[in-house]
PDB file of N, CA, C and O in Angstrom:
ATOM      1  N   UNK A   1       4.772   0.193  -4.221  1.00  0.00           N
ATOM      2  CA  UNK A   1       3.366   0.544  -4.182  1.00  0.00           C
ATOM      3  C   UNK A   1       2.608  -0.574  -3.485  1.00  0.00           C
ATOM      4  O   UNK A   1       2.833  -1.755  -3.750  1.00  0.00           O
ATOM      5  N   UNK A   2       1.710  -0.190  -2.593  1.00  0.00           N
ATOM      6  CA  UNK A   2       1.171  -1.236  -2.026  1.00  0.00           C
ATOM      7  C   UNK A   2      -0.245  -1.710  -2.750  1.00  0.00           C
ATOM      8  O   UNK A   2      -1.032  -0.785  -2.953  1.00  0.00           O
ATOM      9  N   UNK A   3      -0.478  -2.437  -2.979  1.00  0.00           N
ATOM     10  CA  UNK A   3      -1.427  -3.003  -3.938  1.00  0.00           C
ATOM     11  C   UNK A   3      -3.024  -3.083  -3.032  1.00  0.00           C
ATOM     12  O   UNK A   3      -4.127  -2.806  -3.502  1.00  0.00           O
ATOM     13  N   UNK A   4      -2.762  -3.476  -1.843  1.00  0.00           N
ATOM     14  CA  UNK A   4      -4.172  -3.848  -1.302  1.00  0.00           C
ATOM     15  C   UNK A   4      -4.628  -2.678  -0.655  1.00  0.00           C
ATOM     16  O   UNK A   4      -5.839  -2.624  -0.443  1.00  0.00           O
ATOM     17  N   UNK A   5      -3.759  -1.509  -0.211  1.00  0.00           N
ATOM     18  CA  UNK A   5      -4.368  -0.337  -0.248  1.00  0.00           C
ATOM     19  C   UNK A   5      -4.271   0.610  -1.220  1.00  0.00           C
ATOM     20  O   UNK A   5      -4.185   1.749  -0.761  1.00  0.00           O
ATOM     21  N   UNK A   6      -4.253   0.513  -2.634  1.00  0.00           N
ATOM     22  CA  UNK A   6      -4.687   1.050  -3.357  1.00  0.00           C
ATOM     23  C   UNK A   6      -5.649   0.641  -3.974  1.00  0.00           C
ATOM     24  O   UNK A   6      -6.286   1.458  -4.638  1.00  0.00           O
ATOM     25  N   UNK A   7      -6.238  -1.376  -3.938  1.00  0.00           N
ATOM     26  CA  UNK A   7      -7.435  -1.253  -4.110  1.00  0.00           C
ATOM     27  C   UNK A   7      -8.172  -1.341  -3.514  1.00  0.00           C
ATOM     28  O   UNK A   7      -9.158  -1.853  -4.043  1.00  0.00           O
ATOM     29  N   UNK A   8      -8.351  -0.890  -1.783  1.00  0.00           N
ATOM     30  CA  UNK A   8      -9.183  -0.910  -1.187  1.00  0.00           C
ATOM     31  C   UNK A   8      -9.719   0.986  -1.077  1.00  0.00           C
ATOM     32  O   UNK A   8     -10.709   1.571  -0.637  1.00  0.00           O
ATOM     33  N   UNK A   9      -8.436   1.401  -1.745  1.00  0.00           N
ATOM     34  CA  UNK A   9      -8.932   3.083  -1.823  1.00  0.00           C
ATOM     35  C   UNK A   9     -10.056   2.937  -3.163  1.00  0.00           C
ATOM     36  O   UNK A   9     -11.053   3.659  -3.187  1.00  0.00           O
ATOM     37  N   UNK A  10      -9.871   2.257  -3.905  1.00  0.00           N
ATOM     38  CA  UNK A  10     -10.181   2.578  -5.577  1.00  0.00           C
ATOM     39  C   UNK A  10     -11.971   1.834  -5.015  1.00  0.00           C
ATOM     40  O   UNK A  10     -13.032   2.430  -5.200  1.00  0.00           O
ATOM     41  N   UNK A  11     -11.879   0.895  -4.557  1.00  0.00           N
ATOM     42  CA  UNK A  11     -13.336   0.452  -3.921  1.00  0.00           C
ATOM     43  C   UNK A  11     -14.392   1.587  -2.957  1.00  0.00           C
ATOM     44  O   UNK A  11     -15.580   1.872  -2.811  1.00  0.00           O
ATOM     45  N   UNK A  12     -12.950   1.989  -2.424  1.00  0.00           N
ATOM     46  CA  UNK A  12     -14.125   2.845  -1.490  1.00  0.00           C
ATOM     47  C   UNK A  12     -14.660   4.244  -2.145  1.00  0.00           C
ATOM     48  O   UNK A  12     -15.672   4.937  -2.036  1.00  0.00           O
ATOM     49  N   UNK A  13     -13.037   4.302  -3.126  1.00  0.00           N
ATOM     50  CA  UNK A  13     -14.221   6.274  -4.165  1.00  0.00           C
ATOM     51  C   UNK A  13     -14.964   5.612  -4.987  1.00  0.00           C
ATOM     52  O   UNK A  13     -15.678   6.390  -5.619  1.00  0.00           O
ATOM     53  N   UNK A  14     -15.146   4.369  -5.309  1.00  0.00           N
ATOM     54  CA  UNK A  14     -16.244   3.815  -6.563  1.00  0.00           C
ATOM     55  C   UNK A  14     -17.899   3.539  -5.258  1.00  0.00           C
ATOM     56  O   UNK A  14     -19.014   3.890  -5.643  1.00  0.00           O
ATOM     57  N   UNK A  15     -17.788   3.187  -4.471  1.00  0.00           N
ATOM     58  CA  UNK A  15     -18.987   3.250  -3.231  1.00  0.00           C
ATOM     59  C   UNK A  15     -19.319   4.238  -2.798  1.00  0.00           C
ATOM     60  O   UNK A  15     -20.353   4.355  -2.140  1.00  0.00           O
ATOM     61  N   UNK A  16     -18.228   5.540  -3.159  1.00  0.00           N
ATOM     62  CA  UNK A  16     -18.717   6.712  -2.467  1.00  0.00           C
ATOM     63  C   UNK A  16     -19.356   6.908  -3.827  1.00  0.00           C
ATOM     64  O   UNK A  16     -20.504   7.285  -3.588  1.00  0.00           O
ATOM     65  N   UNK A  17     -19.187   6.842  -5.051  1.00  0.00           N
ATOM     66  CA  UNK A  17     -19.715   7.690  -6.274  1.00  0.00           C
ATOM     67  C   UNK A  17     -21.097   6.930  -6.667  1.00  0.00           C
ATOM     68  O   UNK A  17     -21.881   7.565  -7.372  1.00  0.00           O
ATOM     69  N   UNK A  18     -21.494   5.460  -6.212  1.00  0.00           N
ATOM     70  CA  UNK A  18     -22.310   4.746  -6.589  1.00  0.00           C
ATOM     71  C   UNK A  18     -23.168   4.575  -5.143  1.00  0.00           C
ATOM     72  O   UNK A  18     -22.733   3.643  -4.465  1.00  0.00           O
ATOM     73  N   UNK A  19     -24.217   5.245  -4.593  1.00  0.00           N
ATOM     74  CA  UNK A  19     -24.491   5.454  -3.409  1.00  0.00           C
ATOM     75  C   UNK A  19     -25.186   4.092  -3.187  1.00  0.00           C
ATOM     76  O   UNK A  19     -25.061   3.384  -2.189  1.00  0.00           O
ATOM     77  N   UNK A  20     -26.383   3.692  -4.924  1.00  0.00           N
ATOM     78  CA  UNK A  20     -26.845   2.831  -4.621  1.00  0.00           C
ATOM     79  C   UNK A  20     -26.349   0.904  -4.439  1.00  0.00           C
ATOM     80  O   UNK A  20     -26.861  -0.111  -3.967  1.00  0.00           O
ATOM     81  N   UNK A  21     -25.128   1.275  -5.114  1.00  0.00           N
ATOM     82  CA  UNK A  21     -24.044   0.015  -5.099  1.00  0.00           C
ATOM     83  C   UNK A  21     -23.775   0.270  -3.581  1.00  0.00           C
ATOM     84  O   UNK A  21     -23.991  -0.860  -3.144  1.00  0.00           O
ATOM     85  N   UNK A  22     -23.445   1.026  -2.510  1.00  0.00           N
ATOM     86  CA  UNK A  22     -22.770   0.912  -1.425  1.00  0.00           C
ATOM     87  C   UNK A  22     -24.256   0.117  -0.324  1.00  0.00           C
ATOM     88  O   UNK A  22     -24.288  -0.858   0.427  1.00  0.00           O
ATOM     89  N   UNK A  23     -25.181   1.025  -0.703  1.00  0.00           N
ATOM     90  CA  UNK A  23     -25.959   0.784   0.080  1.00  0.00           C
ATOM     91  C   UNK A  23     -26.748  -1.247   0.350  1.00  0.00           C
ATOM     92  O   UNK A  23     -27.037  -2.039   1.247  1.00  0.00           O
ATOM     93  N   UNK A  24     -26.733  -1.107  -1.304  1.00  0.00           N
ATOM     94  CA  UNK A  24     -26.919  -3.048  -1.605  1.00  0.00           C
ATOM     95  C   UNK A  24     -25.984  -3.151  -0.664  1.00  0.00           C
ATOM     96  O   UNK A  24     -26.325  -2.795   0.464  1.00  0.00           O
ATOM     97  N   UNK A  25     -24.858  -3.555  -0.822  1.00  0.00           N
ATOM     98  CA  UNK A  25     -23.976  -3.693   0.278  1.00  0.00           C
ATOM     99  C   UNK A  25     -23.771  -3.412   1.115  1.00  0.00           C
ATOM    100  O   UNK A  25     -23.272  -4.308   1.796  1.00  0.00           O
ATOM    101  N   UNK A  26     -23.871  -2.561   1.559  1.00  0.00           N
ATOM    102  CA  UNK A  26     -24.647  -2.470   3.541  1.00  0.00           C
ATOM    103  C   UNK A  26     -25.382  -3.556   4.021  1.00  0.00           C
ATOM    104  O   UNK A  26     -25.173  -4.359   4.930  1.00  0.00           O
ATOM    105  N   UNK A  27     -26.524  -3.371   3.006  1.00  0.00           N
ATOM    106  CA  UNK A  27     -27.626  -4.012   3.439  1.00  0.00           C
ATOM    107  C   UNK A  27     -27.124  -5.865   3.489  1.00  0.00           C
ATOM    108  O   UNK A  27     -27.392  -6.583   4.452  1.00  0.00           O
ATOM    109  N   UNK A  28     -26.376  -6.349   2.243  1.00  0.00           N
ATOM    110  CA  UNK A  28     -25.629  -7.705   2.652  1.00  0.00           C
ATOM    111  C   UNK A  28     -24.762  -7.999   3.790  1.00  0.00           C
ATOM    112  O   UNK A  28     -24.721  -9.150   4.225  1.00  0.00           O
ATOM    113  N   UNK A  29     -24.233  -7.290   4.188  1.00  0.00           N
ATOM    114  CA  UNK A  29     -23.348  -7.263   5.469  1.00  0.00           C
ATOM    115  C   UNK A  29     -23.816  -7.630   6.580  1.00  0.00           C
ATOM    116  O   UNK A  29     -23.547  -8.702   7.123  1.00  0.00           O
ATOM    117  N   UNK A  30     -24.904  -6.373   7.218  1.00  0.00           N
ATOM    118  CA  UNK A  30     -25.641  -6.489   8.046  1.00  0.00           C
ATOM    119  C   UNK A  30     -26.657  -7.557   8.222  1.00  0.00           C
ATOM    120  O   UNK A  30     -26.907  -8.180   9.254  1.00  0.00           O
ATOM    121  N   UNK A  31     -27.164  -7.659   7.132  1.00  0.00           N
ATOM    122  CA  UNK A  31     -27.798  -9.611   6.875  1.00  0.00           C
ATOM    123  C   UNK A  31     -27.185 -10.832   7.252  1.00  0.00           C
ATOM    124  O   UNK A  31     -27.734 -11.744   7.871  1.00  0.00           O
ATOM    125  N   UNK A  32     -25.760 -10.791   6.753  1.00  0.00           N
ATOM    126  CA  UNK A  32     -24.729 -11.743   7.171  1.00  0.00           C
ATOM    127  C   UNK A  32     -24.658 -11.883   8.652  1.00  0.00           C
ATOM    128  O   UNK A  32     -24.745 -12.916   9.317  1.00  0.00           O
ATOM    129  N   UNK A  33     -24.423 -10.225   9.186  1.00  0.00           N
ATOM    130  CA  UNK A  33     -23.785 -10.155  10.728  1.00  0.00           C
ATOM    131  C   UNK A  33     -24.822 -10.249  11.678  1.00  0.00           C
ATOM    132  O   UNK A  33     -24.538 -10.395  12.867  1.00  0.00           O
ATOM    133  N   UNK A  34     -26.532 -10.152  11.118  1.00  0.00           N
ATOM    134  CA  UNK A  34     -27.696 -10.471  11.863  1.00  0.00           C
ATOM    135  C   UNK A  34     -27.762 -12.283  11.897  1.00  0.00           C
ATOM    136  O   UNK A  34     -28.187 -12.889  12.880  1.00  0.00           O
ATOM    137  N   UNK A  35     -27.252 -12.979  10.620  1.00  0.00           N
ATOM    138  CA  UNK A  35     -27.542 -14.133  10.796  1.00  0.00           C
ATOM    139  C   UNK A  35     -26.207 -14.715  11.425  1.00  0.00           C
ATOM    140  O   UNK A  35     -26.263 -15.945  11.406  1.00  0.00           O
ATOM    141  N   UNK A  36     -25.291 -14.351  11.853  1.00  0.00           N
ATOM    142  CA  UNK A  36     -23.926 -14.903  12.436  1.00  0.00           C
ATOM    143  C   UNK A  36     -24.544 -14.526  14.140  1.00  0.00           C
ATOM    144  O   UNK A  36     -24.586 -15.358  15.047  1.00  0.00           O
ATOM    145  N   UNK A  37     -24.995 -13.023  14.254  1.00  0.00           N
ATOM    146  CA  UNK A  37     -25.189 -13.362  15.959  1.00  0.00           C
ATOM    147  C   UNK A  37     -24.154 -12.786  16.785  1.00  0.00           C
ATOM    148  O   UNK A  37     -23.272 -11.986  16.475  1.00  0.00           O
ATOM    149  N   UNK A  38     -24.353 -13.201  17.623  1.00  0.00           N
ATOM    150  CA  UNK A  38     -23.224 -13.194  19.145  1.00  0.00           C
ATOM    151  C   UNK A  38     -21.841 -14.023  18.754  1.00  0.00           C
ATOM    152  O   UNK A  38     -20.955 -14.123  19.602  1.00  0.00           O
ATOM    153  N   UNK A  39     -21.699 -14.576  17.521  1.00  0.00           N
ATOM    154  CA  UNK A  39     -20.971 -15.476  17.415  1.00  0.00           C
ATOM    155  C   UNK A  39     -19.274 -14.852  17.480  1.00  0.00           C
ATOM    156  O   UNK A  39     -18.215 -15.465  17.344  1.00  0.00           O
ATOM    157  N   UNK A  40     -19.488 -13.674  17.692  1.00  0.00           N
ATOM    158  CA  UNK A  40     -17.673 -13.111  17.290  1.00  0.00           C
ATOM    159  C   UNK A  40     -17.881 -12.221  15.424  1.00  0.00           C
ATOM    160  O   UNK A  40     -18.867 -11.874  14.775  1.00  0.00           O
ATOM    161  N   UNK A  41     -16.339 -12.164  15.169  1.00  0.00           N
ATOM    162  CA  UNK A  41     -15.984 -11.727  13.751  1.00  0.00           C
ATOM    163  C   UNK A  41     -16.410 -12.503  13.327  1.00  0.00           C
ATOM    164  O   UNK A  41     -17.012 -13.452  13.830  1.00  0.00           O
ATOM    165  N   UNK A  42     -16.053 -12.118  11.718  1.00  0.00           N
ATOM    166  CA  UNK A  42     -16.210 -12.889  10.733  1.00  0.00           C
ATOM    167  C   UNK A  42     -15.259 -13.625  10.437  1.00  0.00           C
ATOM    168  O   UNK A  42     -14.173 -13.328  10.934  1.00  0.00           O
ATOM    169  N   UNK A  43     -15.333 -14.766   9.579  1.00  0.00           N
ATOM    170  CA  UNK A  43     -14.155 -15.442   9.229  1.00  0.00           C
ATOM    171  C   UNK A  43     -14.095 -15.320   8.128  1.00  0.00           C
ATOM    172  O   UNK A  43     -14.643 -14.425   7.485  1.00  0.00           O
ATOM    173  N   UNK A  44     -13.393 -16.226   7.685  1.00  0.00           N
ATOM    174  CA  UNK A  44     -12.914 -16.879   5.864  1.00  0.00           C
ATOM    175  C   UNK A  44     -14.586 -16.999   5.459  1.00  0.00           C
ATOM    176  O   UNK A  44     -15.360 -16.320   4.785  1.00  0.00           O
ATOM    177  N   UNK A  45     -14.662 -17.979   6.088  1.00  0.00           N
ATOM    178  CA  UNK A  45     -16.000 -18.923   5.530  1.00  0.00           C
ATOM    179  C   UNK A  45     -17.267 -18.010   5.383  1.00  0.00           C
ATOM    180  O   UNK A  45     -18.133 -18.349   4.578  1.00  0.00           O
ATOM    181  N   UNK A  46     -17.438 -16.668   6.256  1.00  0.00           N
ATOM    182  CA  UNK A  46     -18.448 -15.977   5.957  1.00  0.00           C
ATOM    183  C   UNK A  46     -18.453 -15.076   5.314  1.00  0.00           C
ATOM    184  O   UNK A  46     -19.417 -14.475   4.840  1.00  0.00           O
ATOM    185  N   UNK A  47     -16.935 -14.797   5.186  1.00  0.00           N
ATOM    186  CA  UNK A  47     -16.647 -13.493   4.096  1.00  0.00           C
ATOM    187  C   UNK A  47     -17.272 -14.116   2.586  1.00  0.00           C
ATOM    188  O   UNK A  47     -17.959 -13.578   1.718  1.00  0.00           O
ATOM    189  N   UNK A  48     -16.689 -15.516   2.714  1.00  0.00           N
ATOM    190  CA  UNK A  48     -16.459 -16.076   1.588  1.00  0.00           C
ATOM    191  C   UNK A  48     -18.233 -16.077   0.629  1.00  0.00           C
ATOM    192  O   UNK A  48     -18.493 -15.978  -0.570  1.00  0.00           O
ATOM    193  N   UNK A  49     -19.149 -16.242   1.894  1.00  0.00           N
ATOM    194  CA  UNK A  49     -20.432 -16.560   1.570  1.00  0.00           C
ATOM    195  C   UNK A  49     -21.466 -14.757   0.728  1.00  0.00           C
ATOM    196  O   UNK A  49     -22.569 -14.672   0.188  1.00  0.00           O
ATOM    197  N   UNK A  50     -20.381 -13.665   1.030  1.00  0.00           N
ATOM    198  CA  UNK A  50     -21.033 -12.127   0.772  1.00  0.00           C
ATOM    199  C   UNK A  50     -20.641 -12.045  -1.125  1.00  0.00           C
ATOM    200  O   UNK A  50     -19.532 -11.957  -1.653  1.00  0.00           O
ATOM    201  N   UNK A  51     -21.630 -12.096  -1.598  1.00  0.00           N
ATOM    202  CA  UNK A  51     -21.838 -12.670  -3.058  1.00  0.00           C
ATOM    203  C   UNK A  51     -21.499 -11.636  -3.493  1.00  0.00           C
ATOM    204  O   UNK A  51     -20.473 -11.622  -4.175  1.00  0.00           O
ATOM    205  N   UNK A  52     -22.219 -10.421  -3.264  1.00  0.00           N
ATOM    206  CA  UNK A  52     -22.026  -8.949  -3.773  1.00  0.00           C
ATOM    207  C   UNK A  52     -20.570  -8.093  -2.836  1.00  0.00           C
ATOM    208  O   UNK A  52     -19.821  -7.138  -3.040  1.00  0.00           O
ATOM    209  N   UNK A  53     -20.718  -8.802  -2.102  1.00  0.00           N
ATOM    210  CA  UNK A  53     -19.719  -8.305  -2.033  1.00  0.00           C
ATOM    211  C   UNK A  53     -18.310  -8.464  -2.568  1.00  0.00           C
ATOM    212  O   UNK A  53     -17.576  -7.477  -2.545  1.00  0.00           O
ATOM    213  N   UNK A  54     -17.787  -9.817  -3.132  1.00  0.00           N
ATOM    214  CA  UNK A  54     -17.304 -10.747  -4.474  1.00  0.00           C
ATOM    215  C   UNK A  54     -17.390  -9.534  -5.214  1.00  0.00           C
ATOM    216  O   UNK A  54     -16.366  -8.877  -5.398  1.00  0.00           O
ATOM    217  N   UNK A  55     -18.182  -9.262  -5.536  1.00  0.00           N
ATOM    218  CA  UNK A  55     -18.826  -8.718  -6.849  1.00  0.00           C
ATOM    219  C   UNK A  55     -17.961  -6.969  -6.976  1.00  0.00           C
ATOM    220  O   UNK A  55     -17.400  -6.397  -7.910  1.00  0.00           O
ATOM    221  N   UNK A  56     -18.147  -6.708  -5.979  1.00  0.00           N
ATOM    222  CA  UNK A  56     -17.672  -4.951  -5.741  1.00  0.00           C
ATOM    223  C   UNK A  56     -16.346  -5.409  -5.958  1.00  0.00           C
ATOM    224  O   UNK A  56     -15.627  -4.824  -6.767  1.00  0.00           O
ATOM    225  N   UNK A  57     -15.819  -6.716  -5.112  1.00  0.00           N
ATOM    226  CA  UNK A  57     -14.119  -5.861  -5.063  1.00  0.00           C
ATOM    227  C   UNK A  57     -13.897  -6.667  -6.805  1.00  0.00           C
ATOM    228  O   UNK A  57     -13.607  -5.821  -7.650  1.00  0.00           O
ATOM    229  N   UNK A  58     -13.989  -7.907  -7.275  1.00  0.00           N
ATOM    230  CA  UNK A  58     -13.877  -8.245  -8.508  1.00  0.00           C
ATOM    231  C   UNK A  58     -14.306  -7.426  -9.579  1.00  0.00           C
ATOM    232  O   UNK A  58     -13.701  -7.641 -10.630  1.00  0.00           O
ATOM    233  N   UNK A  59     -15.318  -6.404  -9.620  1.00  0.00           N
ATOM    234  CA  UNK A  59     -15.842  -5.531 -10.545  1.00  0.00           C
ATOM    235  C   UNK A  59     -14.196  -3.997 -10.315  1.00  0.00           C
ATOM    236  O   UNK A  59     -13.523  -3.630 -11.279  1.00  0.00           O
ATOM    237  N   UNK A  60     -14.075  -3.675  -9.446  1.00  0.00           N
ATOM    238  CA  UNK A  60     -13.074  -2.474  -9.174  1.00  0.00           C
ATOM    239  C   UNK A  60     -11.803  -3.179  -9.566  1.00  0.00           C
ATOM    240  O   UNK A  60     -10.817  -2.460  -9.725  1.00  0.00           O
ATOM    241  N   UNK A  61     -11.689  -4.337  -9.728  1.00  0.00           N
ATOM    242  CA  UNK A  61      -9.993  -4.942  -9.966  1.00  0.00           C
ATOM    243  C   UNK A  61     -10.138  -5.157 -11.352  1.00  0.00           C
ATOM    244  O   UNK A  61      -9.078  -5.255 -11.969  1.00  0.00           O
ATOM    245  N   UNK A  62     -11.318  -5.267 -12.080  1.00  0.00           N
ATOM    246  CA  UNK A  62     -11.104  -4.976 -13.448  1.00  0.00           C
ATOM    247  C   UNK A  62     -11.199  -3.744 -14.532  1.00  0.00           C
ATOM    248  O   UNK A  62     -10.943  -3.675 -15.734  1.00  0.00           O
ATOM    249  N   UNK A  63     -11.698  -2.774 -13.533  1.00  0.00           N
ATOM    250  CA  UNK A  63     -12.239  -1.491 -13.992  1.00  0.00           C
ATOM    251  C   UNK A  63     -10.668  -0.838 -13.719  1.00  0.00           C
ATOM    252  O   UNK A  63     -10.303   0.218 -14.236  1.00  0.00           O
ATOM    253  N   UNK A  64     -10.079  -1.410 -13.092  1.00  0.00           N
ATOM    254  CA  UNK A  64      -8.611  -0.935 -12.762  1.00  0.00           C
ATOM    255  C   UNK A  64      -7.428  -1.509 -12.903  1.00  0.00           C
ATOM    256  O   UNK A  64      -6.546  -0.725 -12.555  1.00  0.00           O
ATOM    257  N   UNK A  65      -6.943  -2.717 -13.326  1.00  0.00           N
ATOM    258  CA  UNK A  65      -6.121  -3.336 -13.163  1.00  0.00           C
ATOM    259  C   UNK A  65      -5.350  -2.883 -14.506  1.00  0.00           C
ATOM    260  O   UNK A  65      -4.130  -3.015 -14.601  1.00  0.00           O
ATOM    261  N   UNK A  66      -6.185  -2.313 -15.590  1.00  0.00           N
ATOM    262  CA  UNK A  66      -5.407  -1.996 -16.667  1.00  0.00           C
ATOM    263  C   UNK A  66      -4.291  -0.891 -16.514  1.00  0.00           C
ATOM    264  O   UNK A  66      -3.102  -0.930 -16.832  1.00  0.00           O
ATOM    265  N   UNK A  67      -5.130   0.224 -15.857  1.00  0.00           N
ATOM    266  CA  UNK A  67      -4.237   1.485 -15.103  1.00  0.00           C
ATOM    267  C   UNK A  67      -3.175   1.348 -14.116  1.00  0.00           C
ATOM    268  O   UNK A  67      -2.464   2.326 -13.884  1.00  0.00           O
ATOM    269  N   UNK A  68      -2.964   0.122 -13.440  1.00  0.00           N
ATOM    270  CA  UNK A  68      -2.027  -0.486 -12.619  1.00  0.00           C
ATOM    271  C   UNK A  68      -1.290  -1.314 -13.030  1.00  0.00           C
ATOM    272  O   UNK A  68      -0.618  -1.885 -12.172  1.00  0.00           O
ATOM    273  N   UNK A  69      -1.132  -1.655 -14.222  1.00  0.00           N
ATOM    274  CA  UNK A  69      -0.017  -2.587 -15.621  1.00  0.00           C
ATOM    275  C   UNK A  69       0.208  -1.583 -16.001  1.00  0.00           C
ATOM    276  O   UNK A  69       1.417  -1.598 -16.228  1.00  0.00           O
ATOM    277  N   UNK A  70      -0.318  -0.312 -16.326  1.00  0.00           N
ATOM    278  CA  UNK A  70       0.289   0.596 -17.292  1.00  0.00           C
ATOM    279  C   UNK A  70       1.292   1.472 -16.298  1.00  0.00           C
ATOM    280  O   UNK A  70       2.338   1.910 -16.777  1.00  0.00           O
ATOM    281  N   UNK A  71       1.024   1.669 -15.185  1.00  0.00           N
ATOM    282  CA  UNK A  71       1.745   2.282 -13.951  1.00  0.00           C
ATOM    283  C   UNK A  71       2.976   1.810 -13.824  1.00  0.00           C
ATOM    284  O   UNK A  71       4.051   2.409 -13.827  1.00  0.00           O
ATOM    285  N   UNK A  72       2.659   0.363 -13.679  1.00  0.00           N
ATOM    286  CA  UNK A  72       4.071  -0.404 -13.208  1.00  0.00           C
ATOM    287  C   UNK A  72       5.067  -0.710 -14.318  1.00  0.00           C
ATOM    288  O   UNK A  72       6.236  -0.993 -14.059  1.00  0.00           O
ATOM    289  N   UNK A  73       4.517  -0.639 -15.737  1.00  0.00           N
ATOM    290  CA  UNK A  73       5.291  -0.832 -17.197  1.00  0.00           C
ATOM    291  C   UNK A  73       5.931   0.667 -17.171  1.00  0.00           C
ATOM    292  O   UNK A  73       7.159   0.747 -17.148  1.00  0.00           O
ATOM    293  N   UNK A  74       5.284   1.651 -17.173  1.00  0.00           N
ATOM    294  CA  UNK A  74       5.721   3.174 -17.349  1.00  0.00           C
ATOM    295  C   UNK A  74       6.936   3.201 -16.333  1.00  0.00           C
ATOM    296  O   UNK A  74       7.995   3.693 -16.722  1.00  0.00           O
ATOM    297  N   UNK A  75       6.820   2.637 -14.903  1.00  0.00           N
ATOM    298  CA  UNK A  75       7.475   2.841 -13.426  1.00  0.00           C
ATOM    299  C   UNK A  75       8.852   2.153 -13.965  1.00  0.00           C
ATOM    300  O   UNK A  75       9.905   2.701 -13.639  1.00  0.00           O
ATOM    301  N   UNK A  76       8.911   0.620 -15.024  1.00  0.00           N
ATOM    302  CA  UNK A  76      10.045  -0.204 -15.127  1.00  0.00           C
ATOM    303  C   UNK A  76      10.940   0.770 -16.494  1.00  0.00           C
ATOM    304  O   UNK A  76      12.156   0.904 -16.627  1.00  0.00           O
ATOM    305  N   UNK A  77      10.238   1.123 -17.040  1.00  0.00           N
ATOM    306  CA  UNK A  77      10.945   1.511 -18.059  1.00  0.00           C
ATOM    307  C   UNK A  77      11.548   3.148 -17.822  1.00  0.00           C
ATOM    308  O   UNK A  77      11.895   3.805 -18.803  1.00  0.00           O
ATOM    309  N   UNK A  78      11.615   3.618 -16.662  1.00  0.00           N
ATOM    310  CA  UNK A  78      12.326   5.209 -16.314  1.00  0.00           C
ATOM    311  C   UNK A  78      13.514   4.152 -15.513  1.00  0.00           C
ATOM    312  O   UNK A  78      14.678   4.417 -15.814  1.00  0.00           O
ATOM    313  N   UNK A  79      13.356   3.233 -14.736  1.00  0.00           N
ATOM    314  CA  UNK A  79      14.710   2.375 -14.301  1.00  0.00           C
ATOM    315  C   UNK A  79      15.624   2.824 -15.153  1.00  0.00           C
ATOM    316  O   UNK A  79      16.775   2.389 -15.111  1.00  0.00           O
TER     317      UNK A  79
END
């Protein structure tokens, strides 16, 4: 099971169901990428600086991580 695309799926149906959580976050992004410029991508260092955005993927890895121990305990024990 691949882990970082299943929680980047579990982020994106929790943004589709929370219009006004997606949209805060739009709106941080585009703030970031207005104050970065012409400068290229993003890096480490500016990802690192999107607070709410922290916030979305750390809030979905705990709202879920229980259902993904219970997956992988259920998955070891049919072995």
């Amino acid at each position: 099971m691949d882990t970082t695309s299943s929680a980047l799926t579990r982020i994106f149906y929790l943004l589709a169901e929370h219009q006004d959580v997606q949209d805060k976050l739009r709106r941080e992004i585009r703030q970031a990428r207005l104050q970065k410029g012409d400068e290229g991508d993003f890096g480490y260092d500016d990802l690192e600086g999107l607070v709410y955005l922290d916030a979305v993927c750390r809030e979905t890895l705990r709202l879920f991580v229980g259902r993904f121990i219970l997956m992988c305990m259920t998955f070891l024990r049919c072995l």
